[in-house]
C-alpha positions as CSV (number, residue, x, y, z in Angstrom):
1,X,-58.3,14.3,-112.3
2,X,-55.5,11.7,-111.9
3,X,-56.0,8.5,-110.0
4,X,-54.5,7.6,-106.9
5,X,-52.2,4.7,-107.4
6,X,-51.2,2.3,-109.9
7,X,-48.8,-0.8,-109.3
8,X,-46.5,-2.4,-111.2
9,X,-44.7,-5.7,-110.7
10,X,-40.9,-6.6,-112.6
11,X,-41.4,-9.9,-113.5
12,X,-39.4,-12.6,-115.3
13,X,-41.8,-14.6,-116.9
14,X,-40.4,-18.0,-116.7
15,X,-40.8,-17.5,-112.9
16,X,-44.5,-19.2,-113.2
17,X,-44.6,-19.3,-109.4
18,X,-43.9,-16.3,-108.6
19,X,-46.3,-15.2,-110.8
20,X,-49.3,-17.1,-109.3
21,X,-48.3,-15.9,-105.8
22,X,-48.5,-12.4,-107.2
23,X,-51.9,-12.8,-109.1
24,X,-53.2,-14.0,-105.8
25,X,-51.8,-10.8,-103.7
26,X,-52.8,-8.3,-106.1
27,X,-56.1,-9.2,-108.5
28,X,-58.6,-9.1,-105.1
29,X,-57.4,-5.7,-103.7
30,X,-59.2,-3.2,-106.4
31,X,-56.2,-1.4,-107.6
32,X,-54.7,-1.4,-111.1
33,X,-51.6,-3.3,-111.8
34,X,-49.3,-4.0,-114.4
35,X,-46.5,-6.9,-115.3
36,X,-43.4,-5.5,-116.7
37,X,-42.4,-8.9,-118.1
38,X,-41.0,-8.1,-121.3
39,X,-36.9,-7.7,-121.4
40,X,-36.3,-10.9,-120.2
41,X,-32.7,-12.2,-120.6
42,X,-33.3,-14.3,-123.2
43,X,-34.5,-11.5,-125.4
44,X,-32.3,-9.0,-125.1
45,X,-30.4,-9.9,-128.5
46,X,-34.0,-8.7,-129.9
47,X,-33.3,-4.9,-129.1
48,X,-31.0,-2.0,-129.4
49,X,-28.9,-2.6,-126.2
50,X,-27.0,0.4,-126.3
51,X,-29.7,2.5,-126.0
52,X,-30.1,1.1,-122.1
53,X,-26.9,-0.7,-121.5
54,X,-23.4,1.1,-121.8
55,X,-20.4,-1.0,-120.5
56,X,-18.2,1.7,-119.5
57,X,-15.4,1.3,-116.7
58,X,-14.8,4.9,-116.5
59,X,-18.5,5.7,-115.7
60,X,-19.2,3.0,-113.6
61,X,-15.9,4.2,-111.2
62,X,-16.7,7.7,-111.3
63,X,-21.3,6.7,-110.0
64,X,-19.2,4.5,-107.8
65,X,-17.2,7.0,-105.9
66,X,-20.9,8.4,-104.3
67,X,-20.4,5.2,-102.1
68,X,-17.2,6.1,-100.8
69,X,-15.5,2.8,-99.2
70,X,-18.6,0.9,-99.4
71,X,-18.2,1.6,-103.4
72,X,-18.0,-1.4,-105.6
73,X,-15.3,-3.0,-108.0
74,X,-15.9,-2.5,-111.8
75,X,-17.9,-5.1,-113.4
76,X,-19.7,-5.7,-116.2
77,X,-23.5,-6.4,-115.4
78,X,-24.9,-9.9,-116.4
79,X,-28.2,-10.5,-118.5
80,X,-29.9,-11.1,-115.5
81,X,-29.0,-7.8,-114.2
82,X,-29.2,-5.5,-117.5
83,X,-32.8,-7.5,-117.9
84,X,-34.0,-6.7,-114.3
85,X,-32.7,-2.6,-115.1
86,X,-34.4,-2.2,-118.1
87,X,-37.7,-3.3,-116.7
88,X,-37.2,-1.1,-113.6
89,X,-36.6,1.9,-116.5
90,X,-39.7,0.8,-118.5
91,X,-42.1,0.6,-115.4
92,X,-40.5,4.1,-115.1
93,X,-41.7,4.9,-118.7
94,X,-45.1,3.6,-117.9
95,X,-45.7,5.6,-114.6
96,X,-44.6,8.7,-116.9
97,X,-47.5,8.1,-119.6
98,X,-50.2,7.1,-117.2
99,X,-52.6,8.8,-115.5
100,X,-51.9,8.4,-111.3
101,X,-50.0,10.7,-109.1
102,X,-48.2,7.6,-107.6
103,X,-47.4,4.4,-108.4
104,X,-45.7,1.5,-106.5
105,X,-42.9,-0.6,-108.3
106,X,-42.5,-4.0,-107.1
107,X,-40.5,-6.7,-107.6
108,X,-41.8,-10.4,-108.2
109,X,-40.2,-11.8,-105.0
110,X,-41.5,-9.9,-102.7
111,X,-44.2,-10.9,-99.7
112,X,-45.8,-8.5,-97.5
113,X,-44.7,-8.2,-94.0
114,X,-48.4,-7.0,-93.0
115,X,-51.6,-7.9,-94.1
116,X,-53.1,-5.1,-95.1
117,X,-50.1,-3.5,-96.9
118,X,-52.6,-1.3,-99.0
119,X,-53.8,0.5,-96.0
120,X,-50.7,1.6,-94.9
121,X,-49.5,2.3,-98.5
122,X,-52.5,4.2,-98.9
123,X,-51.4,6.2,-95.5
124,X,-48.7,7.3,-96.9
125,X,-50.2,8.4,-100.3
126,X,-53.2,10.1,-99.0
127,X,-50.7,13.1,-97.0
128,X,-49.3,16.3,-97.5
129,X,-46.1,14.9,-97.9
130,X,-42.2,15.9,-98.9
131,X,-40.8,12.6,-100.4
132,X,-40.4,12.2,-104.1
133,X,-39.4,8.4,-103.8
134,X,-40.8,6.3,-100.6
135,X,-38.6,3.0,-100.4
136,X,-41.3,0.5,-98.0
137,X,-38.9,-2.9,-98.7
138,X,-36.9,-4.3,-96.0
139,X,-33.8,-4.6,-98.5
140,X,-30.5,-5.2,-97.1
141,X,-32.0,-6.0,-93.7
142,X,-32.3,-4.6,-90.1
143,X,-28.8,-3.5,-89.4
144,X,-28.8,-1.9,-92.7
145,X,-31.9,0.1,-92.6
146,X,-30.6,1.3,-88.9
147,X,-27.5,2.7,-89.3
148,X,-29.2,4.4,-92.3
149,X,-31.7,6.4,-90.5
150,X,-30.0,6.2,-87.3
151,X,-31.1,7.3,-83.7
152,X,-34.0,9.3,-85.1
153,X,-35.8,6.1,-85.6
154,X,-36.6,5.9,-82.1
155,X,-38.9,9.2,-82.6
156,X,-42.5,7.3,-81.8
157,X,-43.9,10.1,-83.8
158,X,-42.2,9.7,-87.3
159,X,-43.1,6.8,-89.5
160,X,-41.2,7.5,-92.5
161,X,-37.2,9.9,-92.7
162,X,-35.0,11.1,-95.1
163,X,-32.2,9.1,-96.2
164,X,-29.2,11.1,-96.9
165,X,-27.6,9.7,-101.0
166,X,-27.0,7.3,-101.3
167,X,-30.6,6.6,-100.5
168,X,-31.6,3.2,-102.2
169,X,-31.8,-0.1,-100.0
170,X,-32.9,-2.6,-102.7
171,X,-36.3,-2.0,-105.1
172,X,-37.8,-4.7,-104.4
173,X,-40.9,-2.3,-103.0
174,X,-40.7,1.5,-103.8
175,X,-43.0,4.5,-104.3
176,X,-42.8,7.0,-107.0
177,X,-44.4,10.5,-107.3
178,X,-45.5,10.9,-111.1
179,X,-44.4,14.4,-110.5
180,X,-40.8,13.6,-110.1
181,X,-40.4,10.5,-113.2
182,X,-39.5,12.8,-115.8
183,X,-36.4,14.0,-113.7
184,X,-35.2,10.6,-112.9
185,X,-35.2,9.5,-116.3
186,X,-34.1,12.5,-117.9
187,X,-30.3,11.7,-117.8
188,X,-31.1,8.1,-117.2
189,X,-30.0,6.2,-119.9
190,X,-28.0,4.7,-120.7
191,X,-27.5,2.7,-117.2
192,X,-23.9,1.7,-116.5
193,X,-24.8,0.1,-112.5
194,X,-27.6,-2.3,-112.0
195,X,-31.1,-1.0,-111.1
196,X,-30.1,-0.3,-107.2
197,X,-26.8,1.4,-107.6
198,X,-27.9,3.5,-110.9
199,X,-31.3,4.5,-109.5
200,X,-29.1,5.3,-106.6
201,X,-27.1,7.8,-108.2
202,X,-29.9,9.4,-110.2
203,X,-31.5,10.4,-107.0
204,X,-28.6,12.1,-106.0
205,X,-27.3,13.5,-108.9
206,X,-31.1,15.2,-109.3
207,X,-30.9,16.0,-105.0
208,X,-34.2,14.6,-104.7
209,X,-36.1,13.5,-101.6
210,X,-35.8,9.9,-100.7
211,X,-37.8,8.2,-97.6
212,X,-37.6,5.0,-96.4
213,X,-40.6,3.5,-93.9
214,X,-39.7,3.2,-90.0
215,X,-40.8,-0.5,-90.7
216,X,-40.8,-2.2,-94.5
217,X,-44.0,-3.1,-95.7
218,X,-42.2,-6.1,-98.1
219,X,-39.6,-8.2,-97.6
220,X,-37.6,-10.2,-100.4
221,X,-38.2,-13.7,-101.3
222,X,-34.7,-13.8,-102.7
223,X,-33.2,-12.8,-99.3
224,X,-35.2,-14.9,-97.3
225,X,-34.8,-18.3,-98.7
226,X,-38.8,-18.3,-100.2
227,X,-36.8,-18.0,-103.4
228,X,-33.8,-18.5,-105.2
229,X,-32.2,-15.4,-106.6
230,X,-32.0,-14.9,-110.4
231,X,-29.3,-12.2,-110.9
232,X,-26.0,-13.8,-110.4
């Protein structure tokens, strides 16, 4: 029988701080987590890069094009950012080959919004429910997240809706179905748009069911000032 939930946490391991702020959120609160901290920047010359990382214009425009005027110019991703991806894809790996039906993917900036963020995860988990990914992060912000789910989240019944592609607002906090993994990283690699934006277009290129939370469980260190952001 497959566990409940399993978290893992993208880390850069020079971040010490962040680090100790995470041990101290996560080792009392009984469920199983994981540091994806290898791939860091300053190791990348170690592996086969192409096998993650392909900087191709054409690709990039054509993934691009699913964000219509908000689409970005072509660029080529920095360390930080092809660092960051690859870990997002290897804690993908890892929820593939363990043994839970869901695990939560966190980033190693982010602070809960609630205090008991594993009860209301765990709400979410323990339903019926139609969502293959469940985004609970605050992301872009408030404005953002509203004009994504629009008048329907004023329904005082509804906790979580379907985002229509494309679906992502950040990862610094997301939910995945083991169910669905080997989908998303079936045509996967190699990444052309950093984690966001390529994730982004995986979900949509596979139709699948993306949710966000009426209200984010996380918020971003990065965004907020708690942190200085380490991919540009």
């Amino acid at each position: 029988m497959k566990e409940k939930l399993k978290i893992y946490v993208i880390h850069y391991s020079k971040l010490v701080e962040r680090k100790k702020y995470m041990d101290l959120l996560l080792n009392d609160i009984g469920i199983d987590h994981q540091y994806i901290d290898n791939f860091d920047k300053e190791n990348l010359k170690e592996i086969n890069l192409n096998k993650y990382y392909k900087d191709n214009k054409n690709e990039f425009l054509k993934k691009v094009q699913l964000w219509g005027k908000r689409a970005i110019n072509y660029t080529k991703l920095t360390p930080e950012e092809i660092s960051c991806t690859i870990k997002h894809v290897q804690a993908l790996y890892e929820i593939k080959n363990n043994d839970y039906e869901y695990s939560l993917i966190l980033e190693d900036d982010v602070i809960p919004k609630i205090d008991n963020f594993l009860q209301e995860i765990n709400k979410y988990i323990s339903k019926n429910n139609k969502w293959d990914v469940l985004l609970i992060g605050e992301g872009m912000g408030k404005s953002f997240r509203d004009s994504k789910i629009g008048l329907k989240r004023y329904n005082p019944f509804k906790n979580i809706f379907k985002i229509k592609h494309p679906a992502t607002n950040c990862l610094e906090a997301y939910i995945v179905k083991k169910s669905i993994v080997e989908d998303i990283l079936e045509e996967l690699l190699p990444f052309n748009l950093a984690a966001d934006w390529e994730l982004a277009y995986q979900f949509y290129k596979k139709d699948l069911n993306i949710y966000w939370t009426k209200k984010p469980i996380f918020s971003q260190g990065s965004k907020n000032g708690t942190y200085k952001s380490e991919l540009r």
